[in-house]
C-alpha positions, -999 to +999 in steps of 0.1 A: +412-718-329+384-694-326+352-701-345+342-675-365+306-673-387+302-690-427+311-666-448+284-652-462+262-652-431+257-624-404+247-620-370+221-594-361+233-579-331+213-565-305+219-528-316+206-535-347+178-557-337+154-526-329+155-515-364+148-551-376+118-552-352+108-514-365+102-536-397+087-563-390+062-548-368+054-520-394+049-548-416+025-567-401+004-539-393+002-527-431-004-558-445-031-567-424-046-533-427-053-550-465-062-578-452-033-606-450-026-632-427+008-645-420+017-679-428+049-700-414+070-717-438+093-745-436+130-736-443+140-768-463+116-781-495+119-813-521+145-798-547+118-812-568+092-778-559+120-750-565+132-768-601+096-769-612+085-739-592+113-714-600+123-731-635+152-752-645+170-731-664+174-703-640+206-694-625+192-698-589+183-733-597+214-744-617+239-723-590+232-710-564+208-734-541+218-748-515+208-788-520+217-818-502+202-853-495+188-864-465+197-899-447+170-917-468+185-901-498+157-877-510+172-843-521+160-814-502+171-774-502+173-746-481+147-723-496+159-696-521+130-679-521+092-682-506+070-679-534+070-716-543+068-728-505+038-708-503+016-722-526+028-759-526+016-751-486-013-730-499-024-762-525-015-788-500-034-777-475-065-766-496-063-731-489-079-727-523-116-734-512-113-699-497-129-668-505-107-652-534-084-633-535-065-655-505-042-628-492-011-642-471+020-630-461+053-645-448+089-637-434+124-651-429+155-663-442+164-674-478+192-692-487+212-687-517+251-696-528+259-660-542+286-635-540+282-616-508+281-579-510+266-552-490+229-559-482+234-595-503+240-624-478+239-666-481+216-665-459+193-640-460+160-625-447+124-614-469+090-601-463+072-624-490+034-617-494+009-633-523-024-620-534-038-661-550-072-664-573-078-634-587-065-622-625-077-586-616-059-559-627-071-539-596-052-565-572-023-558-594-025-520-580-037-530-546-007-551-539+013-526-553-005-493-531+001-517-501+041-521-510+045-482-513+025-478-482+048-499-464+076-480-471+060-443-466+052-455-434+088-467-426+095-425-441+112-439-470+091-437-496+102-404-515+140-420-515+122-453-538+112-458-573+086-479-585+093-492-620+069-512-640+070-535-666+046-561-680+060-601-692+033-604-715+020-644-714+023-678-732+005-662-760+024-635-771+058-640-747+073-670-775+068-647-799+090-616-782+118-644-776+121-650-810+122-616-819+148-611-784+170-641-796+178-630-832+189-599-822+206-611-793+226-636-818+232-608-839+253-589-814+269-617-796+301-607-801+295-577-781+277-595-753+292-607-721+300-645-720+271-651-697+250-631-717+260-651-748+254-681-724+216-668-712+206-662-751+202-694-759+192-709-721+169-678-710+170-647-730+149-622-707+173-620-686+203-606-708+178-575-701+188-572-667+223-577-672+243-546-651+280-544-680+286-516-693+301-541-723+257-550-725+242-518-722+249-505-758+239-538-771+204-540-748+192-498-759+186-512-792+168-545-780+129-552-794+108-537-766+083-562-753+058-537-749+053-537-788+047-574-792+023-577-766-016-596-767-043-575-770-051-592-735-020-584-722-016-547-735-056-539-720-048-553-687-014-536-680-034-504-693-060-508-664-031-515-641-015-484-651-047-465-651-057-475-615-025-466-597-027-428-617-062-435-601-044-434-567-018-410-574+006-436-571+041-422-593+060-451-612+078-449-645+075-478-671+107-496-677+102-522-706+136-535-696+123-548-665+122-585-660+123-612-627+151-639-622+122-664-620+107-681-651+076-681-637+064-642-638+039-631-667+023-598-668+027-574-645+063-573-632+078-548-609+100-535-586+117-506-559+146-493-565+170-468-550+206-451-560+216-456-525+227-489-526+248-490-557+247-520-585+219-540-557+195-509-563+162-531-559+150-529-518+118-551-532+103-572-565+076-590-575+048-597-602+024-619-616+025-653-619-010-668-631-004-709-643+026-714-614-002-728-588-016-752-614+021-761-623+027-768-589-002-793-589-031-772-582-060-757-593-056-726-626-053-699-594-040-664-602-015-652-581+003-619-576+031-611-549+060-594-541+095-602-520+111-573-501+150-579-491+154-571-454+187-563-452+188-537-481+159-518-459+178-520-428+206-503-449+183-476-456+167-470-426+184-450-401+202-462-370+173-469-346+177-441-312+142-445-297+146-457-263+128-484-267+155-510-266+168-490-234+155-493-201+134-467-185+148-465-156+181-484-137+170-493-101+199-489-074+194-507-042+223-495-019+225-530+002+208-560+003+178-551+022+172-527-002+179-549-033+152-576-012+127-542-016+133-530-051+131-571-065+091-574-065+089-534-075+115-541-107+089-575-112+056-553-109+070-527-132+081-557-162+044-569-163+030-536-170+054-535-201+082-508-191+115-520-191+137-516-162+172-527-148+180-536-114+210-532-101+222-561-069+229-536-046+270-545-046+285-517-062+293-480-050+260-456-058+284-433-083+295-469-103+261-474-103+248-440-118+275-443-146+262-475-156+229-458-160+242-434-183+258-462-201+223-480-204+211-446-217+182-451-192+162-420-187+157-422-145+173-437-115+159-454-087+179-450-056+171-468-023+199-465+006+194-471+041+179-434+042+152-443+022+144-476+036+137-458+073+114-430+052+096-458+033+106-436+001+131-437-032+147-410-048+136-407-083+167-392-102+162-380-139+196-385-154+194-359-185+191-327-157+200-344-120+170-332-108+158-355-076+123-367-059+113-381-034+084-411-042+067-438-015+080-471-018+041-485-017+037-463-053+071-466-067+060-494-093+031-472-107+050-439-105+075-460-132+045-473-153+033-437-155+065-423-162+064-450-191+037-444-204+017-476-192-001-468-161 
């Protein structure tokens, strides 16, 4: 019987996996442009740090982790999200005592027991990044501008929205619940059963429920906004004030909330209408009193996860050349093939991809199989060209042919890709 992949996993094939780098690499260079560093996280935790980390009563921690106990019989799980690894790493390893704010950033695969859809896997993959020490509303922007700046320079921006919301805190949040949950109770009968389930375990997130049977009900919900702190109402107001500041567009949406329990204040996230009901590409917010929680000290933090999957969705199918080879090299013999081996090694360690053919196949298989590699040149070397001491240089796209010394072969390729 053949073995086929878990449902609910994927494999990331090689076409795809230029688009994945296209990512990752653009990632990295924006977020340390602002300054992050990249920090490696475990994949498996103590149950213990994503129950008290991402909050009981949430339905990632009550359905959808993966747990299981270890041959000494300590639970563990595959981490659902990063957030809480990072700062049980960032406390553990006193990454506090640092100048503040500590900006870090992660990536890698989740893990969570969930309905697979397009873009929504079991296992799945997240840029993760955390802004930790550091309550002011200007990092609240910054971490924002750096998100948007991410995706304008992946050319996606202007397909994105960014919609904000704030959480409020402990001080005026209890108070919005009980104002939530009477009305909630009120129209149960019109609610969903798990909507009529989350009322009484967590009511914020009946806001973010996606039936139509809910929506009627949730347009005539108590806005947040209007039971906020004064605290809480000044600082999303300078939030607000410094992305207009920077030009940055985003539309308040005071039905906005997080499927954590931890996020206060700020709270946001991007959406698109390309993806259908899993419209968010990335998420995030505040979530000052979750390091001390965790066993730390009364840090700050902001942060943001971006689903990697839902980006590769949007992204076009990757064409550069760069997962191609430059050039295919045809030796017509074995001599030849001897000859072209340290020229294919001398070309590698400048950084220009090549493939070498073993000189055992007829030259026209050989210049189909260059088309198939959608290689831009190929490198002939016959008997003809071993008595001149030269290769013919053959540019596939026109058929045009030169003539090039052996002795300069390896840095007429380097040139030709564009690492002399």
């Amino acid at each position: 019987m053949t073995i086929k992949a878990v449902r609910g996993v994927h494999d990331i094939l090689p076409d795809a996996s230029s688009t994945w780098q296209r990512l990752e690499a653009t990632a990295r260079r924006v977020f340390e442009a602002y300054g992050y560093r990249e920090i490696r996280l475990p994949i498996f935790e103590r149950t213990e740090l994503f129950a008290r980390g991402i909050g009981e009563v949430t339905d990632i921690v009550q359905k959808e982790m993966y747990t299981f106990d270890d041959r000494t019989g300590e639970s563990l799980t595959l981490r659902p999200e990063a957030t809480a690894s990072l700062l049980r790493a960032y406390i553990e390893h006193g990454l506090y005592v640092q100048p503040k704010p500590v900006r870090l950033y992660t990536m890698g695969p989740m893990f969570r027991y969930e309905r697979p859809q397009a873009g929504r896997y079991r296992q799945f993959h997240q840029l993760n990044v955390e802004a930790l020490g550091e309550d002011h509303a200007g990092v609240d922007a910054e971490v924002l501008a750096m998100l948007v700046e991410l995706f304008r320079a992946l050319g996606l921006a202007d397909r994105l929205e960014l919609q904000l919301n704030t959480l409020g805190d402990a001080a005026c949040r209890p108070r919005y619940r009980e104002r939530l949950v009477e009305y909630l109770r009120r129209h149960a009968a019109s609610l969903c059963e798990e909507c009529r389930d989350r009322t009484e375990r967590n009511p914020l997130r009946v806001l973010d429920c996606k039936k139509s049977q809910c929506a009627s009900v949730l347009e005539g919900a108590p806005s947040l906004l209007a039971s906020l702190c004064r605290e809480c109402d000044e600082h999303f107001a300078r939030v607000r004030a410094h992305l207009e500041a920077m030009t940055l567009a985003f539309v308040v949406n005071p039905r906005l909330v997080r499927g954590f329990d931890y996020y206060v204040r700020t709270t946001f996230e991007l959406t698109t209408r390309e993806l259908g009901a899993q419209n968010a590409v990335a998420g995030g917010g505040r979530y000052d009193g979750l390091v001390e929680l965790l066993g730390g000290p009364p840090d700050a933090g902001i942060g943001f996860a971006i689903g990697m999957e839902r980006v590769v969705l949007l992204l076009a199918a990757d064409a550069s050349t760069d997962a191609r080879p430059l050039a295919l090299l045809i030796p017509l013999g074995a001599e030849a093939f001897a000859r072209l081996l340290p020229v294919a090694q001398a070309v590698r360690a400048r950084g220009v991809a090549v493939d070498l053919a073993y000189g055992e196949r007829k030259l026209r298989s050989e210049l189909e199989r260059a088309n198939k590699l959608g290689a831009a040149y190929a490198v002939i070397v016959g008997e003809t060209e071993l008595a001149r001491g030269e290769a013919t240089v053959r540019e596939m796209k026109s058929g045009e042919q030169r003539a090039v010394p052996l002795s300069e072969l390896a840095s007429e390729l380097g040139v030709l890709g564009g690492r002399a």
